[in-house]
FITI-717403 format. One record per residue: residue in three letters; x, y, z of N, C-alpha, C in turn. Coordinates in steps of 0.05 Angstrom, whole numbers, padded with zeros to 5 digits, always signed. Atoms other than C-alpha are relative to their C-alpha. Last residue first. Layout:
alaXYZXYZXYZ/...
REM end
This chain:
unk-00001-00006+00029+04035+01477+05941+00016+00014-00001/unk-00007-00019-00001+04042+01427+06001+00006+00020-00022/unk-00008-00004+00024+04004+01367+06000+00001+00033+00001/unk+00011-00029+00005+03994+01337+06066+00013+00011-00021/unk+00020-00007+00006+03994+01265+06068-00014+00026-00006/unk+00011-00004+00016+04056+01243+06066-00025+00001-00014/unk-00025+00007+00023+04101+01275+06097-00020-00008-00016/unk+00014-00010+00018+04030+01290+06142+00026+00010-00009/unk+00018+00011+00020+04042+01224+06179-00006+00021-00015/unk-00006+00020+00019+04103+01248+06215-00016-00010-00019/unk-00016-00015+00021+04074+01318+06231+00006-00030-00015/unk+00018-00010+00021+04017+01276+06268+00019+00005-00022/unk+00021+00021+00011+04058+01226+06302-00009+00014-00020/unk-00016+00011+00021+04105+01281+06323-00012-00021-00018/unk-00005-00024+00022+04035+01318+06356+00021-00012-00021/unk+00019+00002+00024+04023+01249+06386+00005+00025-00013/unk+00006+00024+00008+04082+01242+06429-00014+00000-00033/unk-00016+00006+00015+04083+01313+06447+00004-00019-00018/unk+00013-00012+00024+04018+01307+06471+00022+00004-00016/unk+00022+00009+00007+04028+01246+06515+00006+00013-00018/unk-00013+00019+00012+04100+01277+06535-00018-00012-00013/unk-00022-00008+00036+04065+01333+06556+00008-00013-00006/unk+00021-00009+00022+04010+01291+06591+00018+00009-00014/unk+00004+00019+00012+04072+01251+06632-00023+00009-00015/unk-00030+00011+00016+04098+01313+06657-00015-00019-00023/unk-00007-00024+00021+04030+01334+06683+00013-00004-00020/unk+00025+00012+00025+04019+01262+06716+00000+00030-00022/unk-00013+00017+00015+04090+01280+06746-00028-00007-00018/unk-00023-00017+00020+04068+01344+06771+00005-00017-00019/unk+00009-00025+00024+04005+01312+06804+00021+00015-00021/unk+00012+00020+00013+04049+01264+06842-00009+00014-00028/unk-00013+00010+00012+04095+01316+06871-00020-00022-00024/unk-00011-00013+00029+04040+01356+06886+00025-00015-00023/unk-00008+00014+00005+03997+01303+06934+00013+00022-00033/unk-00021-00014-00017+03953+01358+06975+00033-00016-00021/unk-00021+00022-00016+03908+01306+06960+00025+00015+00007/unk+00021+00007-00024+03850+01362+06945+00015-00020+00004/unk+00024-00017-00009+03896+01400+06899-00019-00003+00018/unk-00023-00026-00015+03962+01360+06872-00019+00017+00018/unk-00019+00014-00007+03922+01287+06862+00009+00029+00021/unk+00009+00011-00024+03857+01312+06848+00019+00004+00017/unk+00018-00019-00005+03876+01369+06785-00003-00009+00035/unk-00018-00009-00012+03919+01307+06765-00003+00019+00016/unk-00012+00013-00010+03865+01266+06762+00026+00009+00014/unk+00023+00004-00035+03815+01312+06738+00024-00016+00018/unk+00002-00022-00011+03876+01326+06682-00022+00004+00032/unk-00028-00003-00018+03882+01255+06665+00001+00022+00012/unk-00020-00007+00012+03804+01248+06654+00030+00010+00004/unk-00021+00005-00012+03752+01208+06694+00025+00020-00022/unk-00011-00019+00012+03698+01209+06649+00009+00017+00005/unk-00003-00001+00029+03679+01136+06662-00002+00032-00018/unk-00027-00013+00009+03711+01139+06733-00003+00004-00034/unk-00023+00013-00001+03637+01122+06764+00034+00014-00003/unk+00006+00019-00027+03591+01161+06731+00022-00015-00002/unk+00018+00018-00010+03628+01206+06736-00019-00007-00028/unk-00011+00021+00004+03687+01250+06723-00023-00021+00002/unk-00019+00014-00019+03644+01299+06764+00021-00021-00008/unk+00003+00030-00013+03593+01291+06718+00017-00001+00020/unk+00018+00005+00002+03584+01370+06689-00002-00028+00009/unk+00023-00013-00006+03630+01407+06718-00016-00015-00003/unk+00002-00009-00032+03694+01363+06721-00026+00015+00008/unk+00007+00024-00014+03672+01325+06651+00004+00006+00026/unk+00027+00015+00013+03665+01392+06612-00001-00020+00020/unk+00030-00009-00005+03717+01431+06650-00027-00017-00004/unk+00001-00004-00027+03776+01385+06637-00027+00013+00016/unk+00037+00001-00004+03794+01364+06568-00001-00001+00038/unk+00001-00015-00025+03871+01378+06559-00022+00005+00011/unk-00015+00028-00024+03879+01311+06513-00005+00022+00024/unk+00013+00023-00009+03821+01354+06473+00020-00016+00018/unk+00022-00008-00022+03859+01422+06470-00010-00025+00012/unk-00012-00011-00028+03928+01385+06446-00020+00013+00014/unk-00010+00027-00014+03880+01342+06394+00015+00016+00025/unk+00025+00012-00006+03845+01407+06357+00011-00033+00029/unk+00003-00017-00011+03912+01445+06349-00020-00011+00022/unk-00017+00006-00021+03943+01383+06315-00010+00024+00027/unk-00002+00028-00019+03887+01371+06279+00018+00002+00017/unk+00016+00002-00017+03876+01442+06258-00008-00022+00010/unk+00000-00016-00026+03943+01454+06238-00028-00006+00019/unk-00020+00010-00022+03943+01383+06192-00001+00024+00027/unk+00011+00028-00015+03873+01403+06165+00024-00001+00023/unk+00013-00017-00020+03909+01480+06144-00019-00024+00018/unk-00023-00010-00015+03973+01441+06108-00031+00013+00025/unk-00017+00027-00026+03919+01391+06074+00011+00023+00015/unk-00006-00015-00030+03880+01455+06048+00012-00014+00020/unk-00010-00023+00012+03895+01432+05963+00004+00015+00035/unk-00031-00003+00016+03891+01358+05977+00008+00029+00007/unk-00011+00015-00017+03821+01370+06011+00027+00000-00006/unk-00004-00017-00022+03800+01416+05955+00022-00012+00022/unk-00007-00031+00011+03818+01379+05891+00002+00014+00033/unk-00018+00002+00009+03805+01307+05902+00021+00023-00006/unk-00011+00023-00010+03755+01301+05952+00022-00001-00006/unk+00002-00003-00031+03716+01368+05946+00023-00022+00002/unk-00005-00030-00008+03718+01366+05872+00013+00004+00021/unk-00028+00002-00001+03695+01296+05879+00025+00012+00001/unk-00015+00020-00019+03640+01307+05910+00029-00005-00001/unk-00012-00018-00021+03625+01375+05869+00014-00025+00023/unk+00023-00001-00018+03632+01333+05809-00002+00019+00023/unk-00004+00011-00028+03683+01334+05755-00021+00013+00014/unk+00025+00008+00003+03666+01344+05678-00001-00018+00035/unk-00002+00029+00011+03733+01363+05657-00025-00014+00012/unk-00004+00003+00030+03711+01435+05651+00000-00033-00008/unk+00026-00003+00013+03692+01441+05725+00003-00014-00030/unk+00009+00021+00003+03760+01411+05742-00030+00001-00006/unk-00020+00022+00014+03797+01467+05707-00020-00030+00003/unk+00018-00016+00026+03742+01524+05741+00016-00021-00031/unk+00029+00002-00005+03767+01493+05806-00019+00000-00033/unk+00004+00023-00014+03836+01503+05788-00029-00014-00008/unk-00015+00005+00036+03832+01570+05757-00001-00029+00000/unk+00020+00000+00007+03795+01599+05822+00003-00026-00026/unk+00000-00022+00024+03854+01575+05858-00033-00004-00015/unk-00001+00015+00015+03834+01553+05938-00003+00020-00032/unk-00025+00001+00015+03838+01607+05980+00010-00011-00019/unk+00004-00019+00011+03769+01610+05994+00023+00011-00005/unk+00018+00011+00024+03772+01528+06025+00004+00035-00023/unk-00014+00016+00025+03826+01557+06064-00013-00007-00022/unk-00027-00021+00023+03789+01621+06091+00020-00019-00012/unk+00002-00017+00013+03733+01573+06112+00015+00023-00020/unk-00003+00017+00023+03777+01515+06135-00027+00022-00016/unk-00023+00009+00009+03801+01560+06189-00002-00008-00025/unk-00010-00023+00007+03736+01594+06208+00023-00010-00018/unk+00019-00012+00024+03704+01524+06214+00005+00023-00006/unk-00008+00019+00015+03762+01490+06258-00016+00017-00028/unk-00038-00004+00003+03763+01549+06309+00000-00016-00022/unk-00013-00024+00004+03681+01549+06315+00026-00001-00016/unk+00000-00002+00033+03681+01471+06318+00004+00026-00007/unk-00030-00006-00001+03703+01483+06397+00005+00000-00042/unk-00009-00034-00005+03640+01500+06421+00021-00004-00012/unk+00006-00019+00008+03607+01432+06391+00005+00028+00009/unk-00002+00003+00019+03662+01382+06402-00024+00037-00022/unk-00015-00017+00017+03661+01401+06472+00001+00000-00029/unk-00002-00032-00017+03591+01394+06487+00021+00010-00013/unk+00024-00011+00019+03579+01325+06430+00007+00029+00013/unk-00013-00004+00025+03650+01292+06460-00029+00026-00023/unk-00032-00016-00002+03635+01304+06533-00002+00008-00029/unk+00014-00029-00009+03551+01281+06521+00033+00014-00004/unk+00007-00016+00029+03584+01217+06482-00011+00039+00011/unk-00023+00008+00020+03620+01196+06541-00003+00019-00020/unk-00012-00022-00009+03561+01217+06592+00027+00007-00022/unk+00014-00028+00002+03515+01170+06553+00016+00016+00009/unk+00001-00003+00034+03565+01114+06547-00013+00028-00006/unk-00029-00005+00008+03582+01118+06627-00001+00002-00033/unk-00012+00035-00001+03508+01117+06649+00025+00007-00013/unk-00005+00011-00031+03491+01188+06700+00001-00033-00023/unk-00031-00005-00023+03500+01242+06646+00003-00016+00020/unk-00029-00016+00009+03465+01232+06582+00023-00005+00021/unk-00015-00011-00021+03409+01184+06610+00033+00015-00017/unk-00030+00009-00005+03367+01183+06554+00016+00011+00027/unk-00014-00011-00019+03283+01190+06567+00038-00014-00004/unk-00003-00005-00029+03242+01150+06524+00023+00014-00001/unk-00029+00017-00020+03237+01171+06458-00004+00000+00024/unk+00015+00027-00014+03158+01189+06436+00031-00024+00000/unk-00008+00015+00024+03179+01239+06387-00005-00030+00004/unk+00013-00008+00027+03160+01296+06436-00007-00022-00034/unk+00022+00007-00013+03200+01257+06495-00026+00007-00019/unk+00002+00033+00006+03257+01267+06446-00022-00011+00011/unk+00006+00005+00023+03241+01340+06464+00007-00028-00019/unk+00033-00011+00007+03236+01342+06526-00006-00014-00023/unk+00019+00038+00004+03306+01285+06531-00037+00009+00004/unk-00007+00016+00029+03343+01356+06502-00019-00027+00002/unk+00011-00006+00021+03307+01402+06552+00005-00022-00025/unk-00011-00008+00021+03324+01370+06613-00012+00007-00022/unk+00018-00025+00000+03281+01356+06675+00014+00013-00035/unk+00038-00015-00019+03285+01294+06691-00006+00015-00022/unk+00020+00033+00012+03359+01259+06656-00034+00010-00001/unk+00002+00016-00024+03396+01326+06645-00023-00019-00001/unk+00008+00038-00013+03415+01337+06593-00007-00016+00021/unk+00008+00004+00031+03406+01421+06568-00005-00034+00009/unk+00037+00000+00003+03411+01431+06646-00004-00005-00017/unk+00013+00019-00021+03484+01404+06642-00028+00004+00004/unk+00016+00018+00009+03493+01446+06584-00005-00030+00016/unk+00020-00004+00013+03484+01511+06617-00006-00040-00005/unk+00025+00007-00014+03534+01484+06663-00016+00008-00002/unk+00001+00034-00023+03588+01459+06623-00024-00001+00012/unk+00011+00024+00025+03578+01527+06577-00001-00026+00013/unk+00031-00012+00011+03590+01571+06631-00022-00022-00018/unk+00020+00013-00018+03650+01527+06650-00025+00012+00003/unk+00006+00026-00002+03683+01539+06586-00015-00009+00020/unk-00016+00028-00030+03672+01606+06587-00012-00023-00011/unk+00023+00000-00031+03634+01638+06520+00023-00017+00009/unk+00005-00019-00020+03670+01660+06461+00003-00001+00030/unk-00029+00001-00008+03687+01591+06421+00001+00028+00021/unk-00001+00016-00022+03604+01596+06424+00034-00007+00014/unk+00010-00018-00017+03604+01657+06381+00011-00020+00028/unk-00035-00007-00023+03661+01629+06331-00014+00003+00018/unk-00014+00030-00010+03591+01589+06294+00027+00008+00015/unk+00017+00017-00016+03554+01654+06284+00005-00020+00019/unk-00002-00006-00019+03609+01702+06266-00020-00025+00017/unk-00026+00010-00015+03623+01653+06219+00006+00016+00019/unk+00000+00023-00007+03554+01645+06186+00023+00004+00018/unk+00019+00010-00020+03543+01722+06192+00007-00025+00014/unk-00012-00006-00030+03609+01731+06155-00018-00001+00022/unk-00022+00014-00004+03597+01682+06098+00006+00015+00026/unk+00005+00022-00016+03524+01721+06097+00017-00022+00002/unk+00015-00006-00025+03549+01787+06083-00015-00030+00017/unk-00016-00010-00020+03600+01759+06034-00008+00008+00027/unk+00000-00019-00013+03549+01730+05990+00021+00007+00024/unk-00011-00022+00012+03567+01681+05940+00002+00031+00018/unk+00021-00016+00000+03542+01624+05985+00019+00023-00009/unk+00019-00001+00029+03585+01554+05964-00023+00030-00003/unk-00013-00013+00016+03638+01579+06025-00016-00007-00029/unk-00003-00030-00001+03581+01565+06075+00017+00020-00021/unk+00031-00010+00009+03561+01494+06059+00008+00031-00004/unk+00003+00006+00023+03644+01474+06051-00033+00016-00002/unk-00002-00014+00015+03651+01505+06118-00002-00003-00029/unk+00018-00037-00007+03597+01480+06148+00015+00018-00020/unk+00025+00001+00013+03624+01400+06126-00013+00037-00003/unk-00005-00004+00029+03701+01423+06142-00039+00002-00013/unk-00013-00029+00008+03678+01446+06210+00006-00002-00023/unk+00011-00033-00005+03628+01396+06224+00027+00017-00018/unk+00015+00005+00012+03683+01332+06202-00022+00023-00001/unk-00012-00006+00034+03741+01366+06232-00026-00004-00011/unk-00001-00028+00003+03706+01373+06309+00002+00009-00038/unk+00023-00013-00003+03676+01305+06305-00004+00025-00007/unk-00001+00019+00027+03751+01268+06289-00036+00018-00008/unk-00004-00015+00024+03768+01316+06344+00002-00013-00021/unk+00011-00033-00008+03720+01305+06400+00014+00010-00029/unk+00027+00005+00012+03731+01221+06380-00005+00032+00001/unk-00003+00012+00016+03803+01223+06385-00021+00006-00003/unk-00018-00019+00022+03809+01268+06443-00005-00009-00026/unk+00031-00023-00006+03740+01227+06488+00023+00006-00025/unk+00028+00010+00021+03787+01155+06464-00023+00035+00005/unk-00006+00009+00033+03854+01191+06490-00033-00012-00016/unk-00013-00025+00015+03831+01219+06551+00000-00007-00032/unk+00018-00013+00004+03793+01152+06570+00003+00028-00013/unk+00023+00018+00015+03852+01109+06565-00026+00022-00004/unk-00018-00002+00012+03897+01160+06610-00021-00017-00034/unk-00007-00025+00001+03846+01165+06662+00006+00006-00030/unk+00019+00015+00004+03847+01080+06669-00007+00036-00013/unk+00007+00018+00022+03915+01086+06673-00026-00005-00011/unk-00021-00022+00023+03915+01143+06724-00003-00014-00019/unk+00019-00023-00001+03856+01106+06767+00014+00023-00029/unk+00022+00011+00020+03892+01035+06762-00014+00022-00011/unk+00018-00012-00004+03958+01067+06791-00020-00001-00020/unk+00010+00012-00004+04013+01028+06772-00018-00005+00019/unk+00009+00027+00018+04033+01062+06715-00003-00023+00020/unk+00017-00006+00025+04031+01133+06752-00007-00031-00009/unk+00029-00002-00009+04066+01103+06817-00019+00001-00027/unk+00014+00031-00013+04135+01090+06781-00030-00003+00007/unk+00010+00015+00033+04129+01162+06754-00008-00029+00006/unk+00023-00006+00002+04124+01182+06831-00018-00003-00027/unk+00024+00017-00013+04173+01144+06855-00015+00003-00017/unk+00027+00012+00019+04226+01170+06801-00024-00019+00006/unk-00015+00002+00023+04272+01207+06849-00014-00005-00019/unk+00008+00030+00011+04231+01211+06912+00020-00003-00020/unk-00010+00008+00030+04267+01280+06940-00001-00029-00005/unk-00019+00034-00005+04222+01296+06997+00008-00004-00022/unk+00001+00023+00017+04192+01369+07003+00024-00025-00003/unk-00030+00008+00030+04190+01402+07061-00002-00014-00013/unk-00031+00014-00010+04125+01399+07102+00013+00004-00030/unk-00001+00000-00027+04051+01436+07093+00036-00006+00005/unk-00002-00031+00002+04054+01452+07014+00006-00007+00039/unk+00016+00005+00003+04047+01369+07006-00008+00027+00009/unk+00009-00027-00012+04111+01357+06974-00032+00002+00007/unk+00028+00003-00011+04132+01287+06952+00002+00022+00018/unk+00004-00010-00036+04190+01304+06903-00031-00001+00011/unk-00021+00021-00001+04215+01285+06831-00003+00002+00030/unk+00006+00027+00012+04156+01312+06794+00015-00021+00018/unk+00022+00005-00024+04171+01385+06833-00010-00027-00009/unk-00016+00004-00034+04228+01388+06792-00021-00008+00015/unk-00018+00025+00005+04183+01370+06719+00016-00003+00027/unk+00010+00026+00001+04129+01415+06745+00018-00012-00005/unk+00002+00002-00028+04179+01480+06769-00024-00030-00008/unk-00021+00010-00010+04202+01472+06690-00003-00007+00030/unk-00006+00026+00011+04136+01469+06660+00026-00008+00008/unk+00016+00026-00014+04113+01524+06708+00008-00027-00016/unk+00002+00010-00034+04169+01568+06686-00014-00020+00000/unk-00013+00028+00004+04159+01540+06599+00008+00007+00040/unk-00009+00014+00009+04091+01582+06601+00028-00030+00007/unk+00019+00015+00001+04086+01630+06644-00007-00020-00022/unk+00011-00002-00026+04145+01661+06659-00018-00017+00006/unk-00017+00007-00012+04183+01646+06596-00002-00006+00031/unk+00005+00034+00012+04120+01654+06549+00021-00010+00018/unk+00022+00013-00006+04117+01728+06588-00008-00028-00004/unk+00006-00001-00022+04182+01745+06572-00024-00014+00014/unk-00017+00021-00009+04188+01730+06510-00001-00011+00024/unk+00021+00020+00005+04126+01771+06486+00024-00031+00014/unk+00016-00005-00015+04165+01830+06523-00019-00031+00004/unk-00019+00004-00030+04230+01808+06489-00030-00004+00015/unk-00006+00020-00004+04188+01809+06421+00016-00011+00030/unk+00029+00015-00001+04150+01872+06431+00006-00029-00001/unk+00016+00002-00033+04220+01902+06458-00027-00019-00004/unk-00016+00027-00022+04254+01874+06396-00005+00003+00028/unk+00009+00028+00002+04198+01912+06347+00019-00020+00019/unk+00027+00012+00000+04209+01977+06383-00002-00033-00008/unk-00003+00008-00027+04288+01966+06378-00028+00005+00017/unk-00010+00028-00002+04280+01953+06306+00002-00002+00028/unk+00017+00018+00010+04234+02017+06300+00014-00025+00010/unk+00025+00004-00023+04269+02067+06342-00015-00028-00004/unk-00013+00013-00021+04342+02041+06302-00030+00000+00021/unk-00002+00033+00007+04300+02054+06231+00012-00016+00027/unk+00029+00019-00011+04280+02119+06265+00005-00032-00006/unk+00009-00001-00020+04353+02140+06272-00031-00013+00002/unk-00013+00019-00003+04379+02114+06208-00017+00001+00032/unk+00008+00026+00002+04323+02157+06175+00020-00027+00011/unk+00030+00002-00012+04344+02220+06221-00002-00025-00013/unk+00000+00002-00033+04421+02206+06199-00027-00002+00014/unk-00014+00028-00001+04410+02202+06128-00004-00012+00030/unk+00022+00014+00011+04366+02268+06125+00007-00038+00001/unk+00025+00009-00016+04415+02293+06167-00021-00020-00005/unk-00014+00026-00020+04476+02271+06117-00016+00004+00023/unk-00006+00034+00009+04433+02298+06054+00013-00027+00029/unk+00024+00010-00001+04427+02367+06087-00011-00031-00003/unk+00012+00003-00043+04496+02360+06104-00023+00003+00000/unk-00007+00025-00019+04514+02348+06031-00009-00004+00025/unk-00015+00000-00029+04468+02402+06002+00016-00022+00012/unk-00012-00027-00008+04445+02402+05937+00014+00000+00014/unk+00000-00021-00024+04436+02317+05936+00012+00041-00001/unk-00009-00001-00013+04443+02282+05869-00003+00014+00028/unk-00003-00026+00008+04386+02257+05841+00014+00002+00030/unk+00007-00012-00016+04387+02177+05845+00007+00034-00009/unk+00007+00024-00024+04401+02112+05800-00016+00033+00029/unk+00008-00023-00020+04392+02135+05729-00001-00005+00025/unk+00027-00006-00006+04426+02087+05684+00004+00013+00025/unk+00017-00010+00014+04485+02089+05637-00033+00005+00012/unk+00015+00020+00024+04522+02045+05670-00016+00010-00024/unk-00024+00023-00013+04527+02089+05746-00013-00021-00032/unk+00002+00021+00018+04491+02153+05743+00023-00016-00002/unk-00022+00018-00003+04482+02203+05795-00004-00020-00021/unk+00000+00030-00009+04438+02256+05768+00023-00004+00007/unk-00021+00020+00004+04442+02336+05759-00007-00026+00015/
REM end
């Protein structure tokens, strides 16, 4: 015997009622283990983003408003210490160089990562789509300051491998790391190349998302692979460009290893970056209040520019 409701078949009735009202009861019961499993994994993950995460962003903004130097009580400045920032040549000058290394690290990073992945998703083979992209994530792997000071021997002015082999070609000798242009471009060429990884996986599984039907549409009308690429793809992975610009720009304003390991900020202050600065300020000047507030004033930087970004991809990112 059925239940039927309309003329159609909706369930066989139950023999037993109280077999029926365990069987009810146990599946209400796991369905409660489960939801209160999944709201521990979310509490737990809560927790932790609450601690570490937006804590220190709350003990930086208090501690912004006070000259503490861990030795003596802290002093409630009020807004000295922002005042100071803008008219502090070293922070301003910091602040300028962040932004032109970010801009150029990730105008460098997209261009690689789309170019590789466009080479790599034209190879029919699956075994060698995942070679290439274990290949190119390997270096997103490795420490950042591993990598700083490998590739500080890779440039160095003497003894370096990279000005060997230009020496091979009958280049003199570049100073990478001791004139302020050379060290510039060395930041943006180090990080730019460990960090393509993340950009080239990304726009790999977008580009291979793209419809076959599509593609196989602008084949027909007698379209190019240039343009293909220009008019078709691009358009079609805007939403995964916009993530990995905005992803790609909050690492780069937080550039730190590369120019603290490998120049010191140097030569000079030409790669100087807000974080060395603030790194200085709270850490070897003892000077936390200060340092907090040059913190403050990077999230607000990156904030800044992240709304920038979303705003400009109304209408540039084409959402299917």
């Amino acid at each position: 015997m059925t239940i039927t409701e309309g003329g159609r078949r909706l369930a066989p009735a139950p023999a037993d009622p109280a077999a029926a009202d365990k069987i009810r009861h146990a599946q209400r019961r796991e369905r409660r283990k489960e939801a209160g499993f999944g709201f521990g994994m979310i509490g737990l993950s809560m927790f932790f983003v609450a601690v570490f995460t937006f804590g220190p962003i709350v003990a930086s903004l208090v501690l912004s408003f006070f000259e503490w130097d861990v030795i003596s009580d802290p002093t409630f400045v009020g807004m000295a210490n922002y005042q100071r920032i803008f008219s502090d040549t070293t922070v301003v000058h910091s602040l300028g160089v962040t932004l032109i290394l970010a801009v150029s690290i990730v105008v460098l990073q997209l261009v690689l990562g789309l170019g590789l992945a466009v080479l790599v998703n034209q190879r029919r083979s699956n075994a060698a789509r995942t070679f290439f992209r274990t290949a190119f994530y390997l270096p997103l792997l490795a420490s950042t300051a591993s990598v700083s000071i490998f590739m500080g021997y890779l440039f160095d002015y003497k003894f370096g491998v990279v000005n060997y082999y230009l020496g091979l070609l009958s280049i003199p000798n570049i100073p990478w790391l001791t004139s302020p242009i050379g060290a510039m471009v060395t930041m943006v060429l180090v990080s730019a190349w460990q960090q393509t990884g993340f950009t080239f996986v990304l726009f790999v599984a977008a580009l291979m998302s793209v419809p076959t039907d599509v593609l196989e549409a602008a084949q027909v009308d007698g379209s190019g692979p240039l343009r293909t690429l220009l008019q078709i793809k691009i358009p079609l992975i805007s939403p995964t460009i916009l993530f990995a610009t905005v992803v790609a720009m909050i690492n780069a304003i937080q550039l730190f290893d590369q120019p603290y390991i490998m120049t010191s900020g140097g030569p000079g202050n030409a790669t100087t970056t807000a974080t060395i600065v603030m790194f200085r300020s709270a850490f070897q000047n003892l000077q936390f209040g200060f340092g907090s507030a040059i913190a403050i004033l990077l999230l607000l930087v990156i904030l800044a520019i992240t709304g920038i970004q979303f705003a400009a991809s109304r209408k540039l990112v084409f959402y299917q």
